[in-house]
LOKOLBA-767225 format. One record per residue: residue in one letter; x, y, z of N, C-alpha, C in turn. Coordinates in Angstrom, 1 decimal. Example, Ala and Ser with C-alpha at 12.3 -4.5 7.8 and 13.67 -1.06 7.14 Angstrom:
<recs>
A_13.2_-5.7_7.8_12.3_-4.5_7.8_13.2_-3.3_7.8;
S_12.8_-2.2_7.1_13.7_-1.1_7.1_12.9_0.0_7.9;
</recs>
This chain:
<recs>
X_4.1_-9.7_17.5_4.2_-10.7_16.5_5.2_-11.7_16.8;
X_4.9_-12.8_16.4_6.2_-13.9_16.6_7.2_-13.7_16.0;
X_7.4_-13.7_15.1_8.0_-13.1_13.9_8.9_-12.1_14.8;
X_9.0_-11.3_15.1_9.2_-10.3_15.5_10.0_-10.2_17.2;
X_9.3_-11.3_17.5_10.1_-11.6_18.5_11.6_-13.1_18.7;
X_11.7_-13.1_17.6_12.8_-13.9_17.1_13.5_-13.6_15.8;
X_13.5_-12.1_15.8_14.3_-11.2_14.7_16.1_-11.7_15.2;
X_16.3_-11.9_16.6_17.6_-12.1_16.8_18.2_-13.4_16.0;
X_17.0_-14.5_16.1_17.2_-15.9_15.9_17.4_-15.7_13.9;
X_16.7_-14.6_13.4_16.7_-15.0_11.5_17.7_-14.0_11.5;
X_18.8_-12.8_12.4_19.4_-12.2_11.9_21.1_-12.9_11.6;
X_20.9_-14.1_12.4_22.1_-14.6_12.6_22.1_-15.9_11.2;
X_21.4_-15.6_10.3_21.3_-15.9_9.1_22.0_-14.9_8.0;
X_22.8_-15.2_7.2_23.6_-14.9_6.3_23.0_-14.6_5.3;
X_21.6_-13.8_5.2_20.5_-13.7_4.3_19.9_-12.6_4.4;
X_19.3_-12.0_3.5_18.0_-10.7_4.2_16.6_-11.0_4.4;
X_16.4_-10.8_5.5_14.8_-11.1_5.7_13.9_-10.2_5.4;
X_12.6_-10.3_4.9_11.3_-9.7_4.5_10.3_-10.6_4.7;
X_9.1_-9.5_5.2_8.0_-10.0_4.9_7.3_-9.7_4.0;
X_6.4_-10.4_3.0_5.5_-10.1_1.6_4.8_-10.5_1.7;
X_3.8_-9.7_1.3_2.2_-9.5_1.1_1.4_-8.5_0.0;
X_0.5_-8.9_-0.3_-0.2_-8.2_-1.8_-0.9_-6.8_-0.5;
X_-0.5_-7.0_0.4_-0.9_-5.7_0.9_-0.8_-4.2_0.5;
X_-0.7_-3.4_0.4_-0.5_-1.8_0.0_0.5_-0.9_0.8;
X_1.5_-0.9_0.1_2.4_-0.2_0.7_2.0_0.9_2.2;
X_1.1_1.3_2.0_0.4_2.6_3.0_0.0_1.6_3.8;
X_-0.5_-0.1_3.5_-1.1_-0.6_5.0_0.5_-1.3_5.5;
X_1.4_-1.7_5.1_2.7_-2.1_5.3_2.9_-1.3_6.7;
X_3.0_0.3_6.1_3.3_1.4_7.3_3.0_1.1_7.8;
X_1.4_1.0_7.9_1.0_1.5_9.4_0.9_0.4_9.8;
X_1.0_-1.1_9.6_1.0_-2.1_10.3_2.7_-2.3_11.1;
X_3.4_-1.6_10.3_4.6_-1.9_10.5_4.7_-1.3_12.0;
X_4.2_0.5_11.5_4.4_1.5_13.2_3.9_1.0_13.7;
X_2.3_0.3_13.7_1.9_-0.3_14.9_2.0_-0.9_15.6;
X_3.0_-2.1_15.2_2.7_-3.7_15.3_4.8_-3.2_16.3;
X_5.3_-2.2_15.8_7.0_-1.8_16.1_7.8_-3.2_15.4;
X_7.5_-3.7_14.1_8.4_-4.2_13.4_9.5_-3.4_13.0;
X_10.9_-4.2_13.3_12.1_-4.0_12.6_12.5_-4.4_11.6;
X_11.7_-5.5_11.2_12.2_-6.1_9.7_11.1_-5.2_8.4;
X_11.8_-5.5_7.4_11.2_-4.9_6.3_9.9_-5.8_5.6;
X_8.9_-5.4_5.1_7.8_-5.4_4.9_7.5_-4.8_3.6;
X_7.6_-6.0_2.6_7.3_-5.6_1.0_6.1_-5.7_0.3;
X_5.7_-5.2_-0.7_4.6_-5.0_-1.1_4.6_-5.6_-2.5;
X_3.7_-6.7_-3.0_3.9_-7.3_-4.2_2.1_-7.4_-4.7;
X_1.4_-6.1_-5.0_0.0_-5.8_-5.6_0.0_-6.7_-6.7;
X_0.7_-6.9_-7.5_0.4_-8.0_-8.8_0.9_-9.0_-8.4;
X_1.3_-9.6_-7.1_1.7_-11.1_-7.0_2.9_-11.9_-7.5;
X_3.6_-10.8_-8.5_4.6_-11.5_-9.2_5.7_-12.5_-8.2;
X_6.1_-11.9_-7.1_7.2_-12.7_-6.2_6.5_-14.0_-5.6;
X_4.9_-13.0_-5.5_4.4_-14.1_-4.2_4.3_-15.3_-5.0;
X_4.1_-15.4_-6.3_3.8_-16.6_-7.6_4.8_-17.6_-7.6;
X_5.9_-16.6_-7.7_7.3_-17.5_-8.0_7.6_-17.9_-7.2;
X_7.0_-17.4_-5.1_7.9_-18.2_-4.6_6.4_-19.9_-4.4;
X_5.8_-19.8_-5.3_5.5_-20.8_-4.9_3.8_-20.4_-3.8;
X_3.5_-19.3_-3.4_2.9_-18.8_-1.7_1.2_-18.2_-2.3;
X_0.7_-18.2_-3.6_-0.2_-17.3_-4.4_-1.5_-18.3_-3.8;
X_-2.4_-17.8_-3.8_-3.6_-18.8_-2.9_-4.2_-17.9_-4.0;
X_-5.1_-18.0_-4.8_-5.9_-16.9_-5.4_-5.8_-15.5_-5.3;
X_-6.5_-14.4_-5.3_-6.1_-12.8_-4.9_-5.3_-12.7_-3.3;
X_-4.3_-13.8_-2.6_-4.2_-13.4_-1.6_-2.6_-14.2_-1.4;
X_-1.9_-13.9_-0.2_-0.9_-14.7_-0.7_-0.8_-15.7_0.8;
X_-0.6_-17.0_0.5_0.0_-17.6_1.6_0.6_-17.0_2.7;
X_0.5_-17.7_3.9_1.8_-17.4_4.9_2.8_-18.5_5.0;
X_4.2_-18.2_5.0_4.7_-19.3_5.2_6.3_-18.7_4.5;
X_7.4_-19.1_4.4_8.5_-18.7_4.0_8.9_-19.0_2.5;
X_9.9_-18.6_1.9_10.7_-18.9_0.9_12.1_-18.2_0.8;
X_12.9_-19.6_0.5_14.4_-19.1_-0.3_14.4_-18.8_-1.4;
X_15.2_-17.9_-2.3_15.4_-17.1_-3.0_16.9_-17.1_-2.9;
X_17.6_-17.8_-4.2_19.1_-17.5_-4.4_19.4_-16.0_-5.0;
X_20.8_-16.0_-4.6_21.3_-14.3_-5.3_21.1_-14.4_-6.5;
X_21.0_-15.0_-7.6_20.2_-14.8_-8.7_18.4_-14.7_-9.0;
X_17.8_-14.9_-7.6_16.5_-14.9_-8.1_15.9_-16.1_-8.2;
X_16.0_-17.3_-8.1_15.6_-18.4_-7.9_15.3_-18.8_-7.0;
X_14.5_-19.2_-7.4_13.4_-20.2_-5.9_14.2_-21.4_-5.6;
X_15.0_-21.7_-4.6_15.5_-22.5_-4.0_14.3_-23.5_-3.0;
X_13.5_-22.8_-2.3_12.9_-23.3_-1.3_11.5_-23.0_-1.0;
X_10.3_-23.5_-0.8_9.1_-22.5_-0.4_8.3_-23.3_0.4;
X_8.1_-22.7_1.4_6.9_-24.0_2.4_6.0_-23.4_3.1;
X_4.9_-23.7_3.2_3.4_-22.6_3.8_3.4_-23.2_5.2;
X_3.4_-22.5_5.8_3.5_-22.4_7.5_2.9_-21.2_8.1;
X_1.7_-22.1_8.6_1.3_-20.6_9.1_1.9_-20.2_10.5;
X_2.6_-21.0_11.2_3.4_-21.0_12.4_5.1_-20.8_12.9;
X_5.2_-20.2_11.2_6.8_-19.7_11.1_6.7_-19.0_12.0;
X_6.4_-17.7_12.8_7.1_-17.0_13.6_7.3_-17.6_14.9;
X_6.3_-18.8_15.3_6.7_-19.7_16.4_7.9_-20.6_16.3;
X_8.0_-20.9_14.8_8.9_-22.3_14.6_10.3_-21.6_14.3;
X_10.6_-20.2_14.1_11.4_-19.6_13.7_13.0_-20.6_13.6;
X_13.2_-21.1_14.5_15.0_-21.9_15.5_14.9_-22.9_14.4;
X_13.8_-23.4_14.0_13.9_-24.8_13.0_14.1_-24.1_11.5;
X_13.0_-22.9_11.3_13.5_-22.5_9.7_14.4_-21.8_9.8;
X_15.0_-21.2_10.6_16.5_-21.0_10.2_17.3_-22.2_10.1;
X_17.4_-22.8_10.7_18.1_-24.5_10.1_17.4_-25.0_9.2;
X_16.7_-24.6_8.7_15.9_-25.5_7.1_16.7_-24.0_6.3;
X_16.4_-23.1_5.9_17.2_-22.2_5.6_18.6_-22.5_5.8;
X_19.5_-22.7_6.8_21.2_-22.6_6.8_21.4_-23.9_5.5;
X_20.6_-25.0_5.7_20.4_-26.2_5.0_20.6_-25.9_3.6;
X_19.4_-25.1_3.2_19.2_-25.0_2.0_20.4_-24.6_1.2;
X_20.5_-23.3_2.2_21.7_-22.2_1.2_23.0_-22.5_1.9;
X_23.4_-23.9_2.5_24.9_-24.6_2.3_24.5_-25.7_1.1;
X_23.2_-25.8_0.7_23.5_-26.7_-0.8_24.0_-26.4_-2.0;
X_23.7_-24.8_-1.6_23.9_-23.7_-3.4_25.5_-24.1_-3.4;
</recs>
């Protein structure tokens, strides 16, 4: 996964990373063991985070990233299906955002 191979590039971010998906916790697993992801992999079946961050496409959720301040606020959200390639730039859209908080 791209994503995954630029875990060094989002760790050096001052933030916690996740991936989210209306997926099922049990397909998370085994996507996770299979695929040897290190980052965490959340499960949101009623959509509630995927809504707020902006990412809900009907029953499914966007790909693409979002900020989230320490209170829970949507600072940021942009559909990219090519985040794990573009990784070097959304972390600079990211350092961006959360030196404006």
């Amino acid at each position: 996964m791209q994503l995954q191979s630029h875990q060094e590039t989002l760790q050096e971010l001052d933030a916690d990373v996740y991936a989210l998906s209306n997926d099922s916790p049990a397909d998370h697993a085994s996507f996770q063991s299979a695929a040897g992801l290190s980052y965490s992999l959340l499960s949101d079946p009623d959509m509630e985070i995927i809504e707020k961050a902006e990412m809900q496409n009907g029953n499914t959720s966007l790909r693409g990233y979002s900020v989230f301040g320490e209170d829970g606020e949507l600072l940021y959200s942009e559909e990219n299906d090519l985040f794990g390639q573009q990784a070097p730039a959304i972390k600079d859209q990211i350092e961006t955002v959360l030196a404006e908080q």
